[in-house]
N, C-alpha and C positions, 0 to 999 in steps of 0.2 A: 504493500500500500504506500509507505515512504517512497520508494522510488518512483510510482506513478505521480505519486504529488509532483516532484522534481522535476516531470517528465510533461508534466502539463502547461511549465514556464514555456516551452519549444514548441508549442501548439498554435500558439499566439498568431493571427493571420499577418501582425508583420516580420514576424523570425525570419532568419535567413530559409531559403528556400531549402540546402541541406538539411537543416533541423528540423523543417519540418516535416520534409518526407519519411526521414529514416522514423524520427516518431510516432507519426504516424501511423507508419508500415507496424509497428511494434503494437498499436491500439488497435489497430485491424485483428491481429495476430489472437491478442487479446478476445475480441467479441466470438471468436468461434468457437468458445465453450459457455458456460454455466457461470462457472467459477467467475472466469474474467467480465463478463459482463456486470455479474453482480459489482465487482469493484468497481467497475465503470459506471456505475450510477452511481455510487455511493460519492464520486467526485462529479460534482454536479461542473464546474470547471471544464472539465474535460470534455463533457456531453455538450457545454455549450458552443468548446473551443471548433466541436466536429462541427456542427451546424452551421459555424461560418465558414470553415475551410471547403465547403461544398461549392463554396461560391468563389473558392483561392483560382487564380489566373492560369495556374500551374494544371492541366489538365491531369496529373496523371496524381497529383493530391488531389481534387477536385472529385477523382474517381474514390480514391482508396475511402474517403469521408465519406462519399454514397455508399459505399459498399461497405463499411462499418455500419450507417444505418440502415440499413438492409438485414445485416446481423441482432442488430437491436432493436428491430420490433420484429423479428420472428414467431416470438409467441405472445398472446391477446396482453398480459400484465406489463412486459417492456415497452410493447406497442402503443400502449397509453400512457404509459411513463413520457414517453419519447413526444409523445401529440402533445401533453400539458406540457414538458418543459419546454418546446417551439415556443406557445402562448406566453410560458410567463417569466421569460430571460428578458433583459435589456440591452441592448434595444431588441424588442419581440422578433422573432425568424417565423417569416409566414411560408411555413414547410408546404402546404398545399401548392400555395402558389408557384413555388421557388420551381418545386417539382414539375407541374403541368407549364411553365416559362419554358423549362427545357425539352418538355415532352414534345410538345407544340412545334419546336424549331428545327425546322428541317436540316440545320446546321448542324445542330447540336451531337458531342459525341457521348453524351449522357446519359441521353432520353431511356437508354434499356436499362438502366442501374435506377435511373429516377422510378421509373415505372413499376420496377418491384418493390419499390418504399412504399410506394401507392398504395399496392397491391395489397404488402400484410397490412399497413394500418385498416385500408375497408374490409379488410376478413373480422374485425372486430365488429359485431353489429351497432353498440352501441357508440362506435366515432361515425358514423357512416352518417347518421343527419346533417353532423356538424359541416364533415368533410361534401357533402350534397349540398348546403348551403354555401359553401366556397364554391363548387361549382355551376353553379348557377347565379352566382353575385353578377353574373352577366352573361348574358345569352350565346356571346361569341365562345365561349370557353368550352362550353359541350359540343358545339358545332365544329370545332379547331381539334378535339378529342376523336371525335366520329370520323372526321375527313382522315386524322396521322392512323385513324385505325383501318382504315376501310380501304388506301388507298396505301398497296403495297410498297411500292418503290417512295413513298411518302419523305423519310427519311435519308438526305442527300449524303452524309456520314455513315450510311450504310446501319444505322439502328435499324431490328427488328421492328421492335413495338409489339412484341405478342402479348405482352402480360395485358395490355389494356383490356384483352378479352376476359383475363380473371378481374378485373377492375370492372368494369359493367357487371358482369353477376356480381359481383360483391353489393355492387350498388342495390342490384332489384332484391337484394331479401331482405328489404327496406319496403314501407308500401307508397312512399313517394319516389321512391327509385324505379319503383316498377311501373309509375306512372310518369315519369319521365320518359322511359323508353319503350312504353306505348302512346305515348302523347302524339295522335295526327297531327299536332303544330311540325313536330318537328322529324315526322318520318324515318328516327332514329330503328326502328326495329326492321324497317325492309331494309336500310342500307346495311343493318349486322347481321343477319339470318343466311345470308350467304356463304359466311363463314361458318356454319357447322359441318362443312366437308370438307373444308380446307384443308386438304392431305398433306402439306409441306411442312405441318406444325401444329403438336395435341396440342399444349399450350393453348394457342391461338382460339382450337376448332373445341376444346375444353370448356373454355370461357365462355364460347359465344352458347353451347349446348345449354351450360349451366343457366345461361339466361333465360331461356326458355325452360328449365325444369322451376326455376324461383317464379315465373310468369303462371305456369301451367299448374301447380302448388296454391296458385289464388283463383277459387270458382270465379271472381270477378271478372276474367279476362278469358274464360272459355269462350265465347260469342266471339271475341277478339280473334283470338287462335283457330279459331275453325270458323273461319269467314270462306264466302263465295270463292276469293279470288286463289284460296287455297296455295297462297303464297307460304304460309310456317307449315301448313301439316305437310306438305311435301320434303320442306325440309325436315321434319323430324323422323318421313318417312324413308326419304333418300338412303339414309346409312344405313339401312335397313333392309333393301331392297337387294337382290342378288340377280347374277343374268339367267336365271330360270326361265321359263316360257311360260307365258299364262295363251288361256284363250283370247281369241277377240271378246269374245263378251266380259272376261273379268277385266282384260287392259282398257275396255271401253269406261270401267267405274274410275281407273286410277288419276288421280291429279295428270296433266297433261305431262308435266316433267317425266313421270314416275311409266310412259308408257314406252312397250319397248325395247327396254332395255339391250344394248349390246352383250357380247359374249364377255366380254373384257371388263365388266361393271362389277366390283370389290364391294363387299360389307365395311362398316367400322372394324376396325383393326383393334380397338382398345377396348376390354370390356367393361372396362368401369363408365366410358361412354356410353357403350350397347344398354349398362344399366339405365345408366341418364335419360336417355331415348325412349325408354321402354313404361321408365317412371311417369313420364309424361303422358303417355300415354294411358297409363291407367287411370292416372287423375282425371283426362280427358273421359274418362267411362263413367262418371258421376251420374250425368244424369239422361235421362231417357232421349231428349233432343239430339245429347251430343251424342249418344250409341248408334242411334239409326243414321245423324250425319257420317260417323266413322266407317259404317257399315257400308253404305251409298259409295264411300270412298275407294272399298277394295283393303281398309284394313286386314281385315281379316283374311282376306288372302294371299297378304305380302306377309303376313305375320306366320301363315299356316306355312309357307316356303322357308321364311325366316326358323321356325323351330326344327327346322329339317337338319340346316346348315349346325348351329347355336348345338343339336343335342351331338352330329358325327366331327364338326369341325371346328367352331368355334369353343366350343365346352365349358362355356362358364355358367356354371349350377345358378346363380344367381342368378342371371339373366335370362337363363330357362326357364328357374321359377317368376321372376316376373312376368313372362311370354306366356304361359300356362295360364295365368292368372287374368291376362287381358283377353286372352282369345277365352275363355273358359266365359268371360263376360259378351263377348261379341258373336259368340257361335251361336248363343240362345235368344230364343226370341219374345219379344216385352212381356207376354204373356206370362211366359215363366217366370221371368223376374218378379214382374207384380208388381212394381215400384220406380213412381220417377225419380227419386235420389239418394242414392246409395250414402252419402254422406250424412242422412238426417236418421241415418238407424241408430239408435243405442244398443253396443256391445255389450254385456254384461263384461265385467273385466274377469271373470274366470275364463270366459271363452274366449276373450282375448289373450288373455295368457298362454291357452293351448295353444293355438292359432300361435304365435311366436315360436313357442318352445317348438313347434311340429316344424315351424319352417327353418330354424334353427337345427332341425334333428336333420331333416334335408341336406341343408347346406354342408353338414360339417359330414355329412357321409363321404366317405371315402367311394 
């Protein structure tokens, strides 16, 4: 602890540029355990020294400060550490800002180190208002977001920009985030929806999934999602779909994208994706509108080809059992159900409990 004290004189954004690197590099060094971080809060100094050195001239301290903070909100309690003491050092460091300045700039050789700052602090639910109010203190800001996301070659310094796609979900499991990026003002949800097959990058194609599983998670925005122009259920259905052959008469139900298909047409590769997808899906099976919509669609028929692939090639149990569980809803008809929404049953919790334990008993079979 004495020697970090010592060490924090040389942090100072006018130290010689030597001093401040090699120290620096040593604080970095520091944040990739437990241990070190713990000290590094404990010297409030130091935390404040990083926050300016973010902004140091010298690109390659510049870096190694994002990438300490990066380290230091990795998990939700540092993550908030790190949000209030931006707020309440002097003169104040408006970390949102600082970050989305660099995001933004097509110059910028930061923007990918910025971006996963972003990233763990919105994994915390509750910074996400705050952080949703910085971003929209002006209108340009979400729209300068969407374009550095949507528009690949965007960054001239060769930044990715993937994370932004976990930075939008993080936003919508919020209920004004998800009304952000359903808001027809601002036609944020057709320009990211694209991205959920983005095969060059999970990351990226993660993100943008995830936004529609936090969308699809609120009955409020089923109408929304399973609209005419069947612009999202196709993508949800997309990664889904295989080069199988259906008839004319079932490819005549499918979204127009979804008919077709070449020889050469891939599933999702990741299963924790395939879960995503599937999740959404069954939220979509709530209530009796949206069943016979999905049904009209050809779900069930991409689904019934999909459990073919999912039980001899894909093999992930869990995404089985999801697959079971939505065609097991779609294959019957309203009749047997007997009921417009599945979400207004009370469960007794002993039968809920089985209902777990059994699918639990599933999953961990060998």
């Amino acid at each position: 602890m004495e020697s970090l004290k010592e060490l924090s004189q040389f942090l100072k954004p006018y130290q010689r540029l030597d001093l401040k690197a090699v120290s620096l590099t040593h604080i970095l060094g520091l944040t990739g355990s437990k241990e070190g971080r713990d000290c590094i809060f404990q010297l409030r100094d130091i935390v404040e020294s990083i926050f300016y050195l973010t902004q140091d001239s010298n690109t390659s301290v510049a870096k190694d400060a994002i990438l300490s903070l990066i380290n230091l909100t990795a998990n939700t309690t540092d993550a908030i550490k790190i949000f209030e003491t931006s707020k309440n050092i002097e003169p104040k460091f408006p970390l949102v800002f600082k970050a989305i300045e660099s995001i933004t700039n097509k110059n910028s050789e930061l923007a990918d180190p910025w971006t996963m700052v972003i990233s763990n602090l919105t994994r915390v639910e509750t910074l996400v208002p705050e952080i949703l109010e910085n971003l929209q203190s002006e209108e340009k800001i979400i729209l300068d977001l969407v374009k550095a996301f949507t528009q690949i070659d965007y960054n001239i310094a060769k930044a990715k920009l993937h994370y932004l796609g976990p930075i939008f979900c993080n936003l919508t499991q919020t209920t004004k985030g998800r009304e952000l990026i359903c808001n027809s003002k601002y036609n944020l949800m057709e320009k990211i929806i694209p991205f959920t097959s983005y095969n060059e990058n999970t990351i990226r194609r993660g993100g943008t999934i995830g936004i529609l599983k936090n969308i699809c998670f609120d009955p409020v925005y089923h109408d929304f999602v399973l609209n005419d122009k069947d612009d999202i259920l196709h993508c949800l259905l997309y990664p889904l779909i295989g080069p199988e052959e259906y008839t004319d008469e079932e490819n005549e139900k499918f979204p127009i994208e979804l008919q077709y298909m070449p020889e050469t047409k891939c599933r999702e590769e990741d299963p924790d994706l395939r879960v995503m997808l599937l999740e959404c899906l069954l939220q979509l099976c709530a209530t009796k509108k949206h069943r016979e919509f999905l049904r009209s669609k050809g779900t069930y028929e991409i689904l019934r080809e999909y459990h073919k692939w999912e039980l001899n090639v894909g093999k992930d149990k869990k995404a089985l059992l999801l697959c079971e569980n939505v065609v097991d809803i779609l294959i019957k008809k309203e009749e047997e159900i007997g009921l417009d929404n599945y979400k207004e049953i009370v469960v007794p919790e002993d039968i809920s409990k089985k209902f777990t334990e059994d699918d639990e008993k599933y999953l961990n079979e060998e």
